[in-house]
N, C-alpha and C positions, 0 to 999 in steps of 0.2 A: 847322726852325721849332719853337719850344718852345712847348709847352700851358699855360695859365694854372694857376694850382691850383687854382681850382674848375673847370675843367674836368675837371681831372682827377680830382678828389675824388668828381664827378659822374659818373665813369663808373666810377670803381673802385666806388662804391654800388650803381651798376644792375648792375654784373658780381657782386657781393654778392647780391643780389636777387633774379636771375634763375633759381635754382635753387628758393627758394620760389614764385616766381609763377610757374613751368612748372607746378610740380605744384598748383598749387589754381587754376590755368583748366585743368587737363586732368582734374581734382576736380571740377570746375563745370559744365563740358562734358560729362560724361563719358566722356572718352575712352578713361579707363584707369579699373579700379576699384583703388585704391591700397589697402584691406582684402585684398584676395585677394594682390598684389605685397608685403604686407608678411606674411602667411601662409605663400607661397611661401619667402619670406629665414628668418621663422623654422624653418622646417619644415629649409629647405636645413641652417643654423645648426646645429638638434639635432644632427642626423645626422654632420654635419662633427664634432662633440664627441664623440659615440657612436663615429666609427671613430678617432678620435684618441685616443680613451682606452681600446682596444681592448687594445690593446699592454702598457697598463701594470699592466693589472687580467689578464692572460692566465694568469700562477699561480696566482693564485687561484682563477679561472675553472674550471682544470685540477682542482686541490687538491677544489673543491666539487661536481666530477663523479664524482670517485674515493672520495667519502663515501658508505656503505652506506645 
């Protein structure tokens, strides 16, 4: 049985949707404090670039420990 297209238009919208209206009734509620969730991602984030760029900067690294 086939779905009309605004059925379906109407349900791909709420499936659209429902990623922002989880997070701002769980905003509203508070359930989660989304300041500190997005603190944690940055913080994660730096640190992920700090040891990813560990490697590339490592002669130089080397080079400006062996400077008198």
């Amino acid at each position: 049985m086939r779905m009309s297209q605004a059925a379906h238009d109407t349900l791909v919208e709420a499936a659209k949707a429902a990623p922002a209206v989880g997070v701002a009734l769980t905003g509203a509620t508070g359930a989660i404090d989304w300041s500190t969730v997005s603190y944690m991602i940055v913080s994660l984030y730096t640190v992920l670039q700090i040891v990813l760029l560990l490697p590339k900067y490592r002669g130089w690294l080397q080079s400006w420990r062996k400077t008198p």
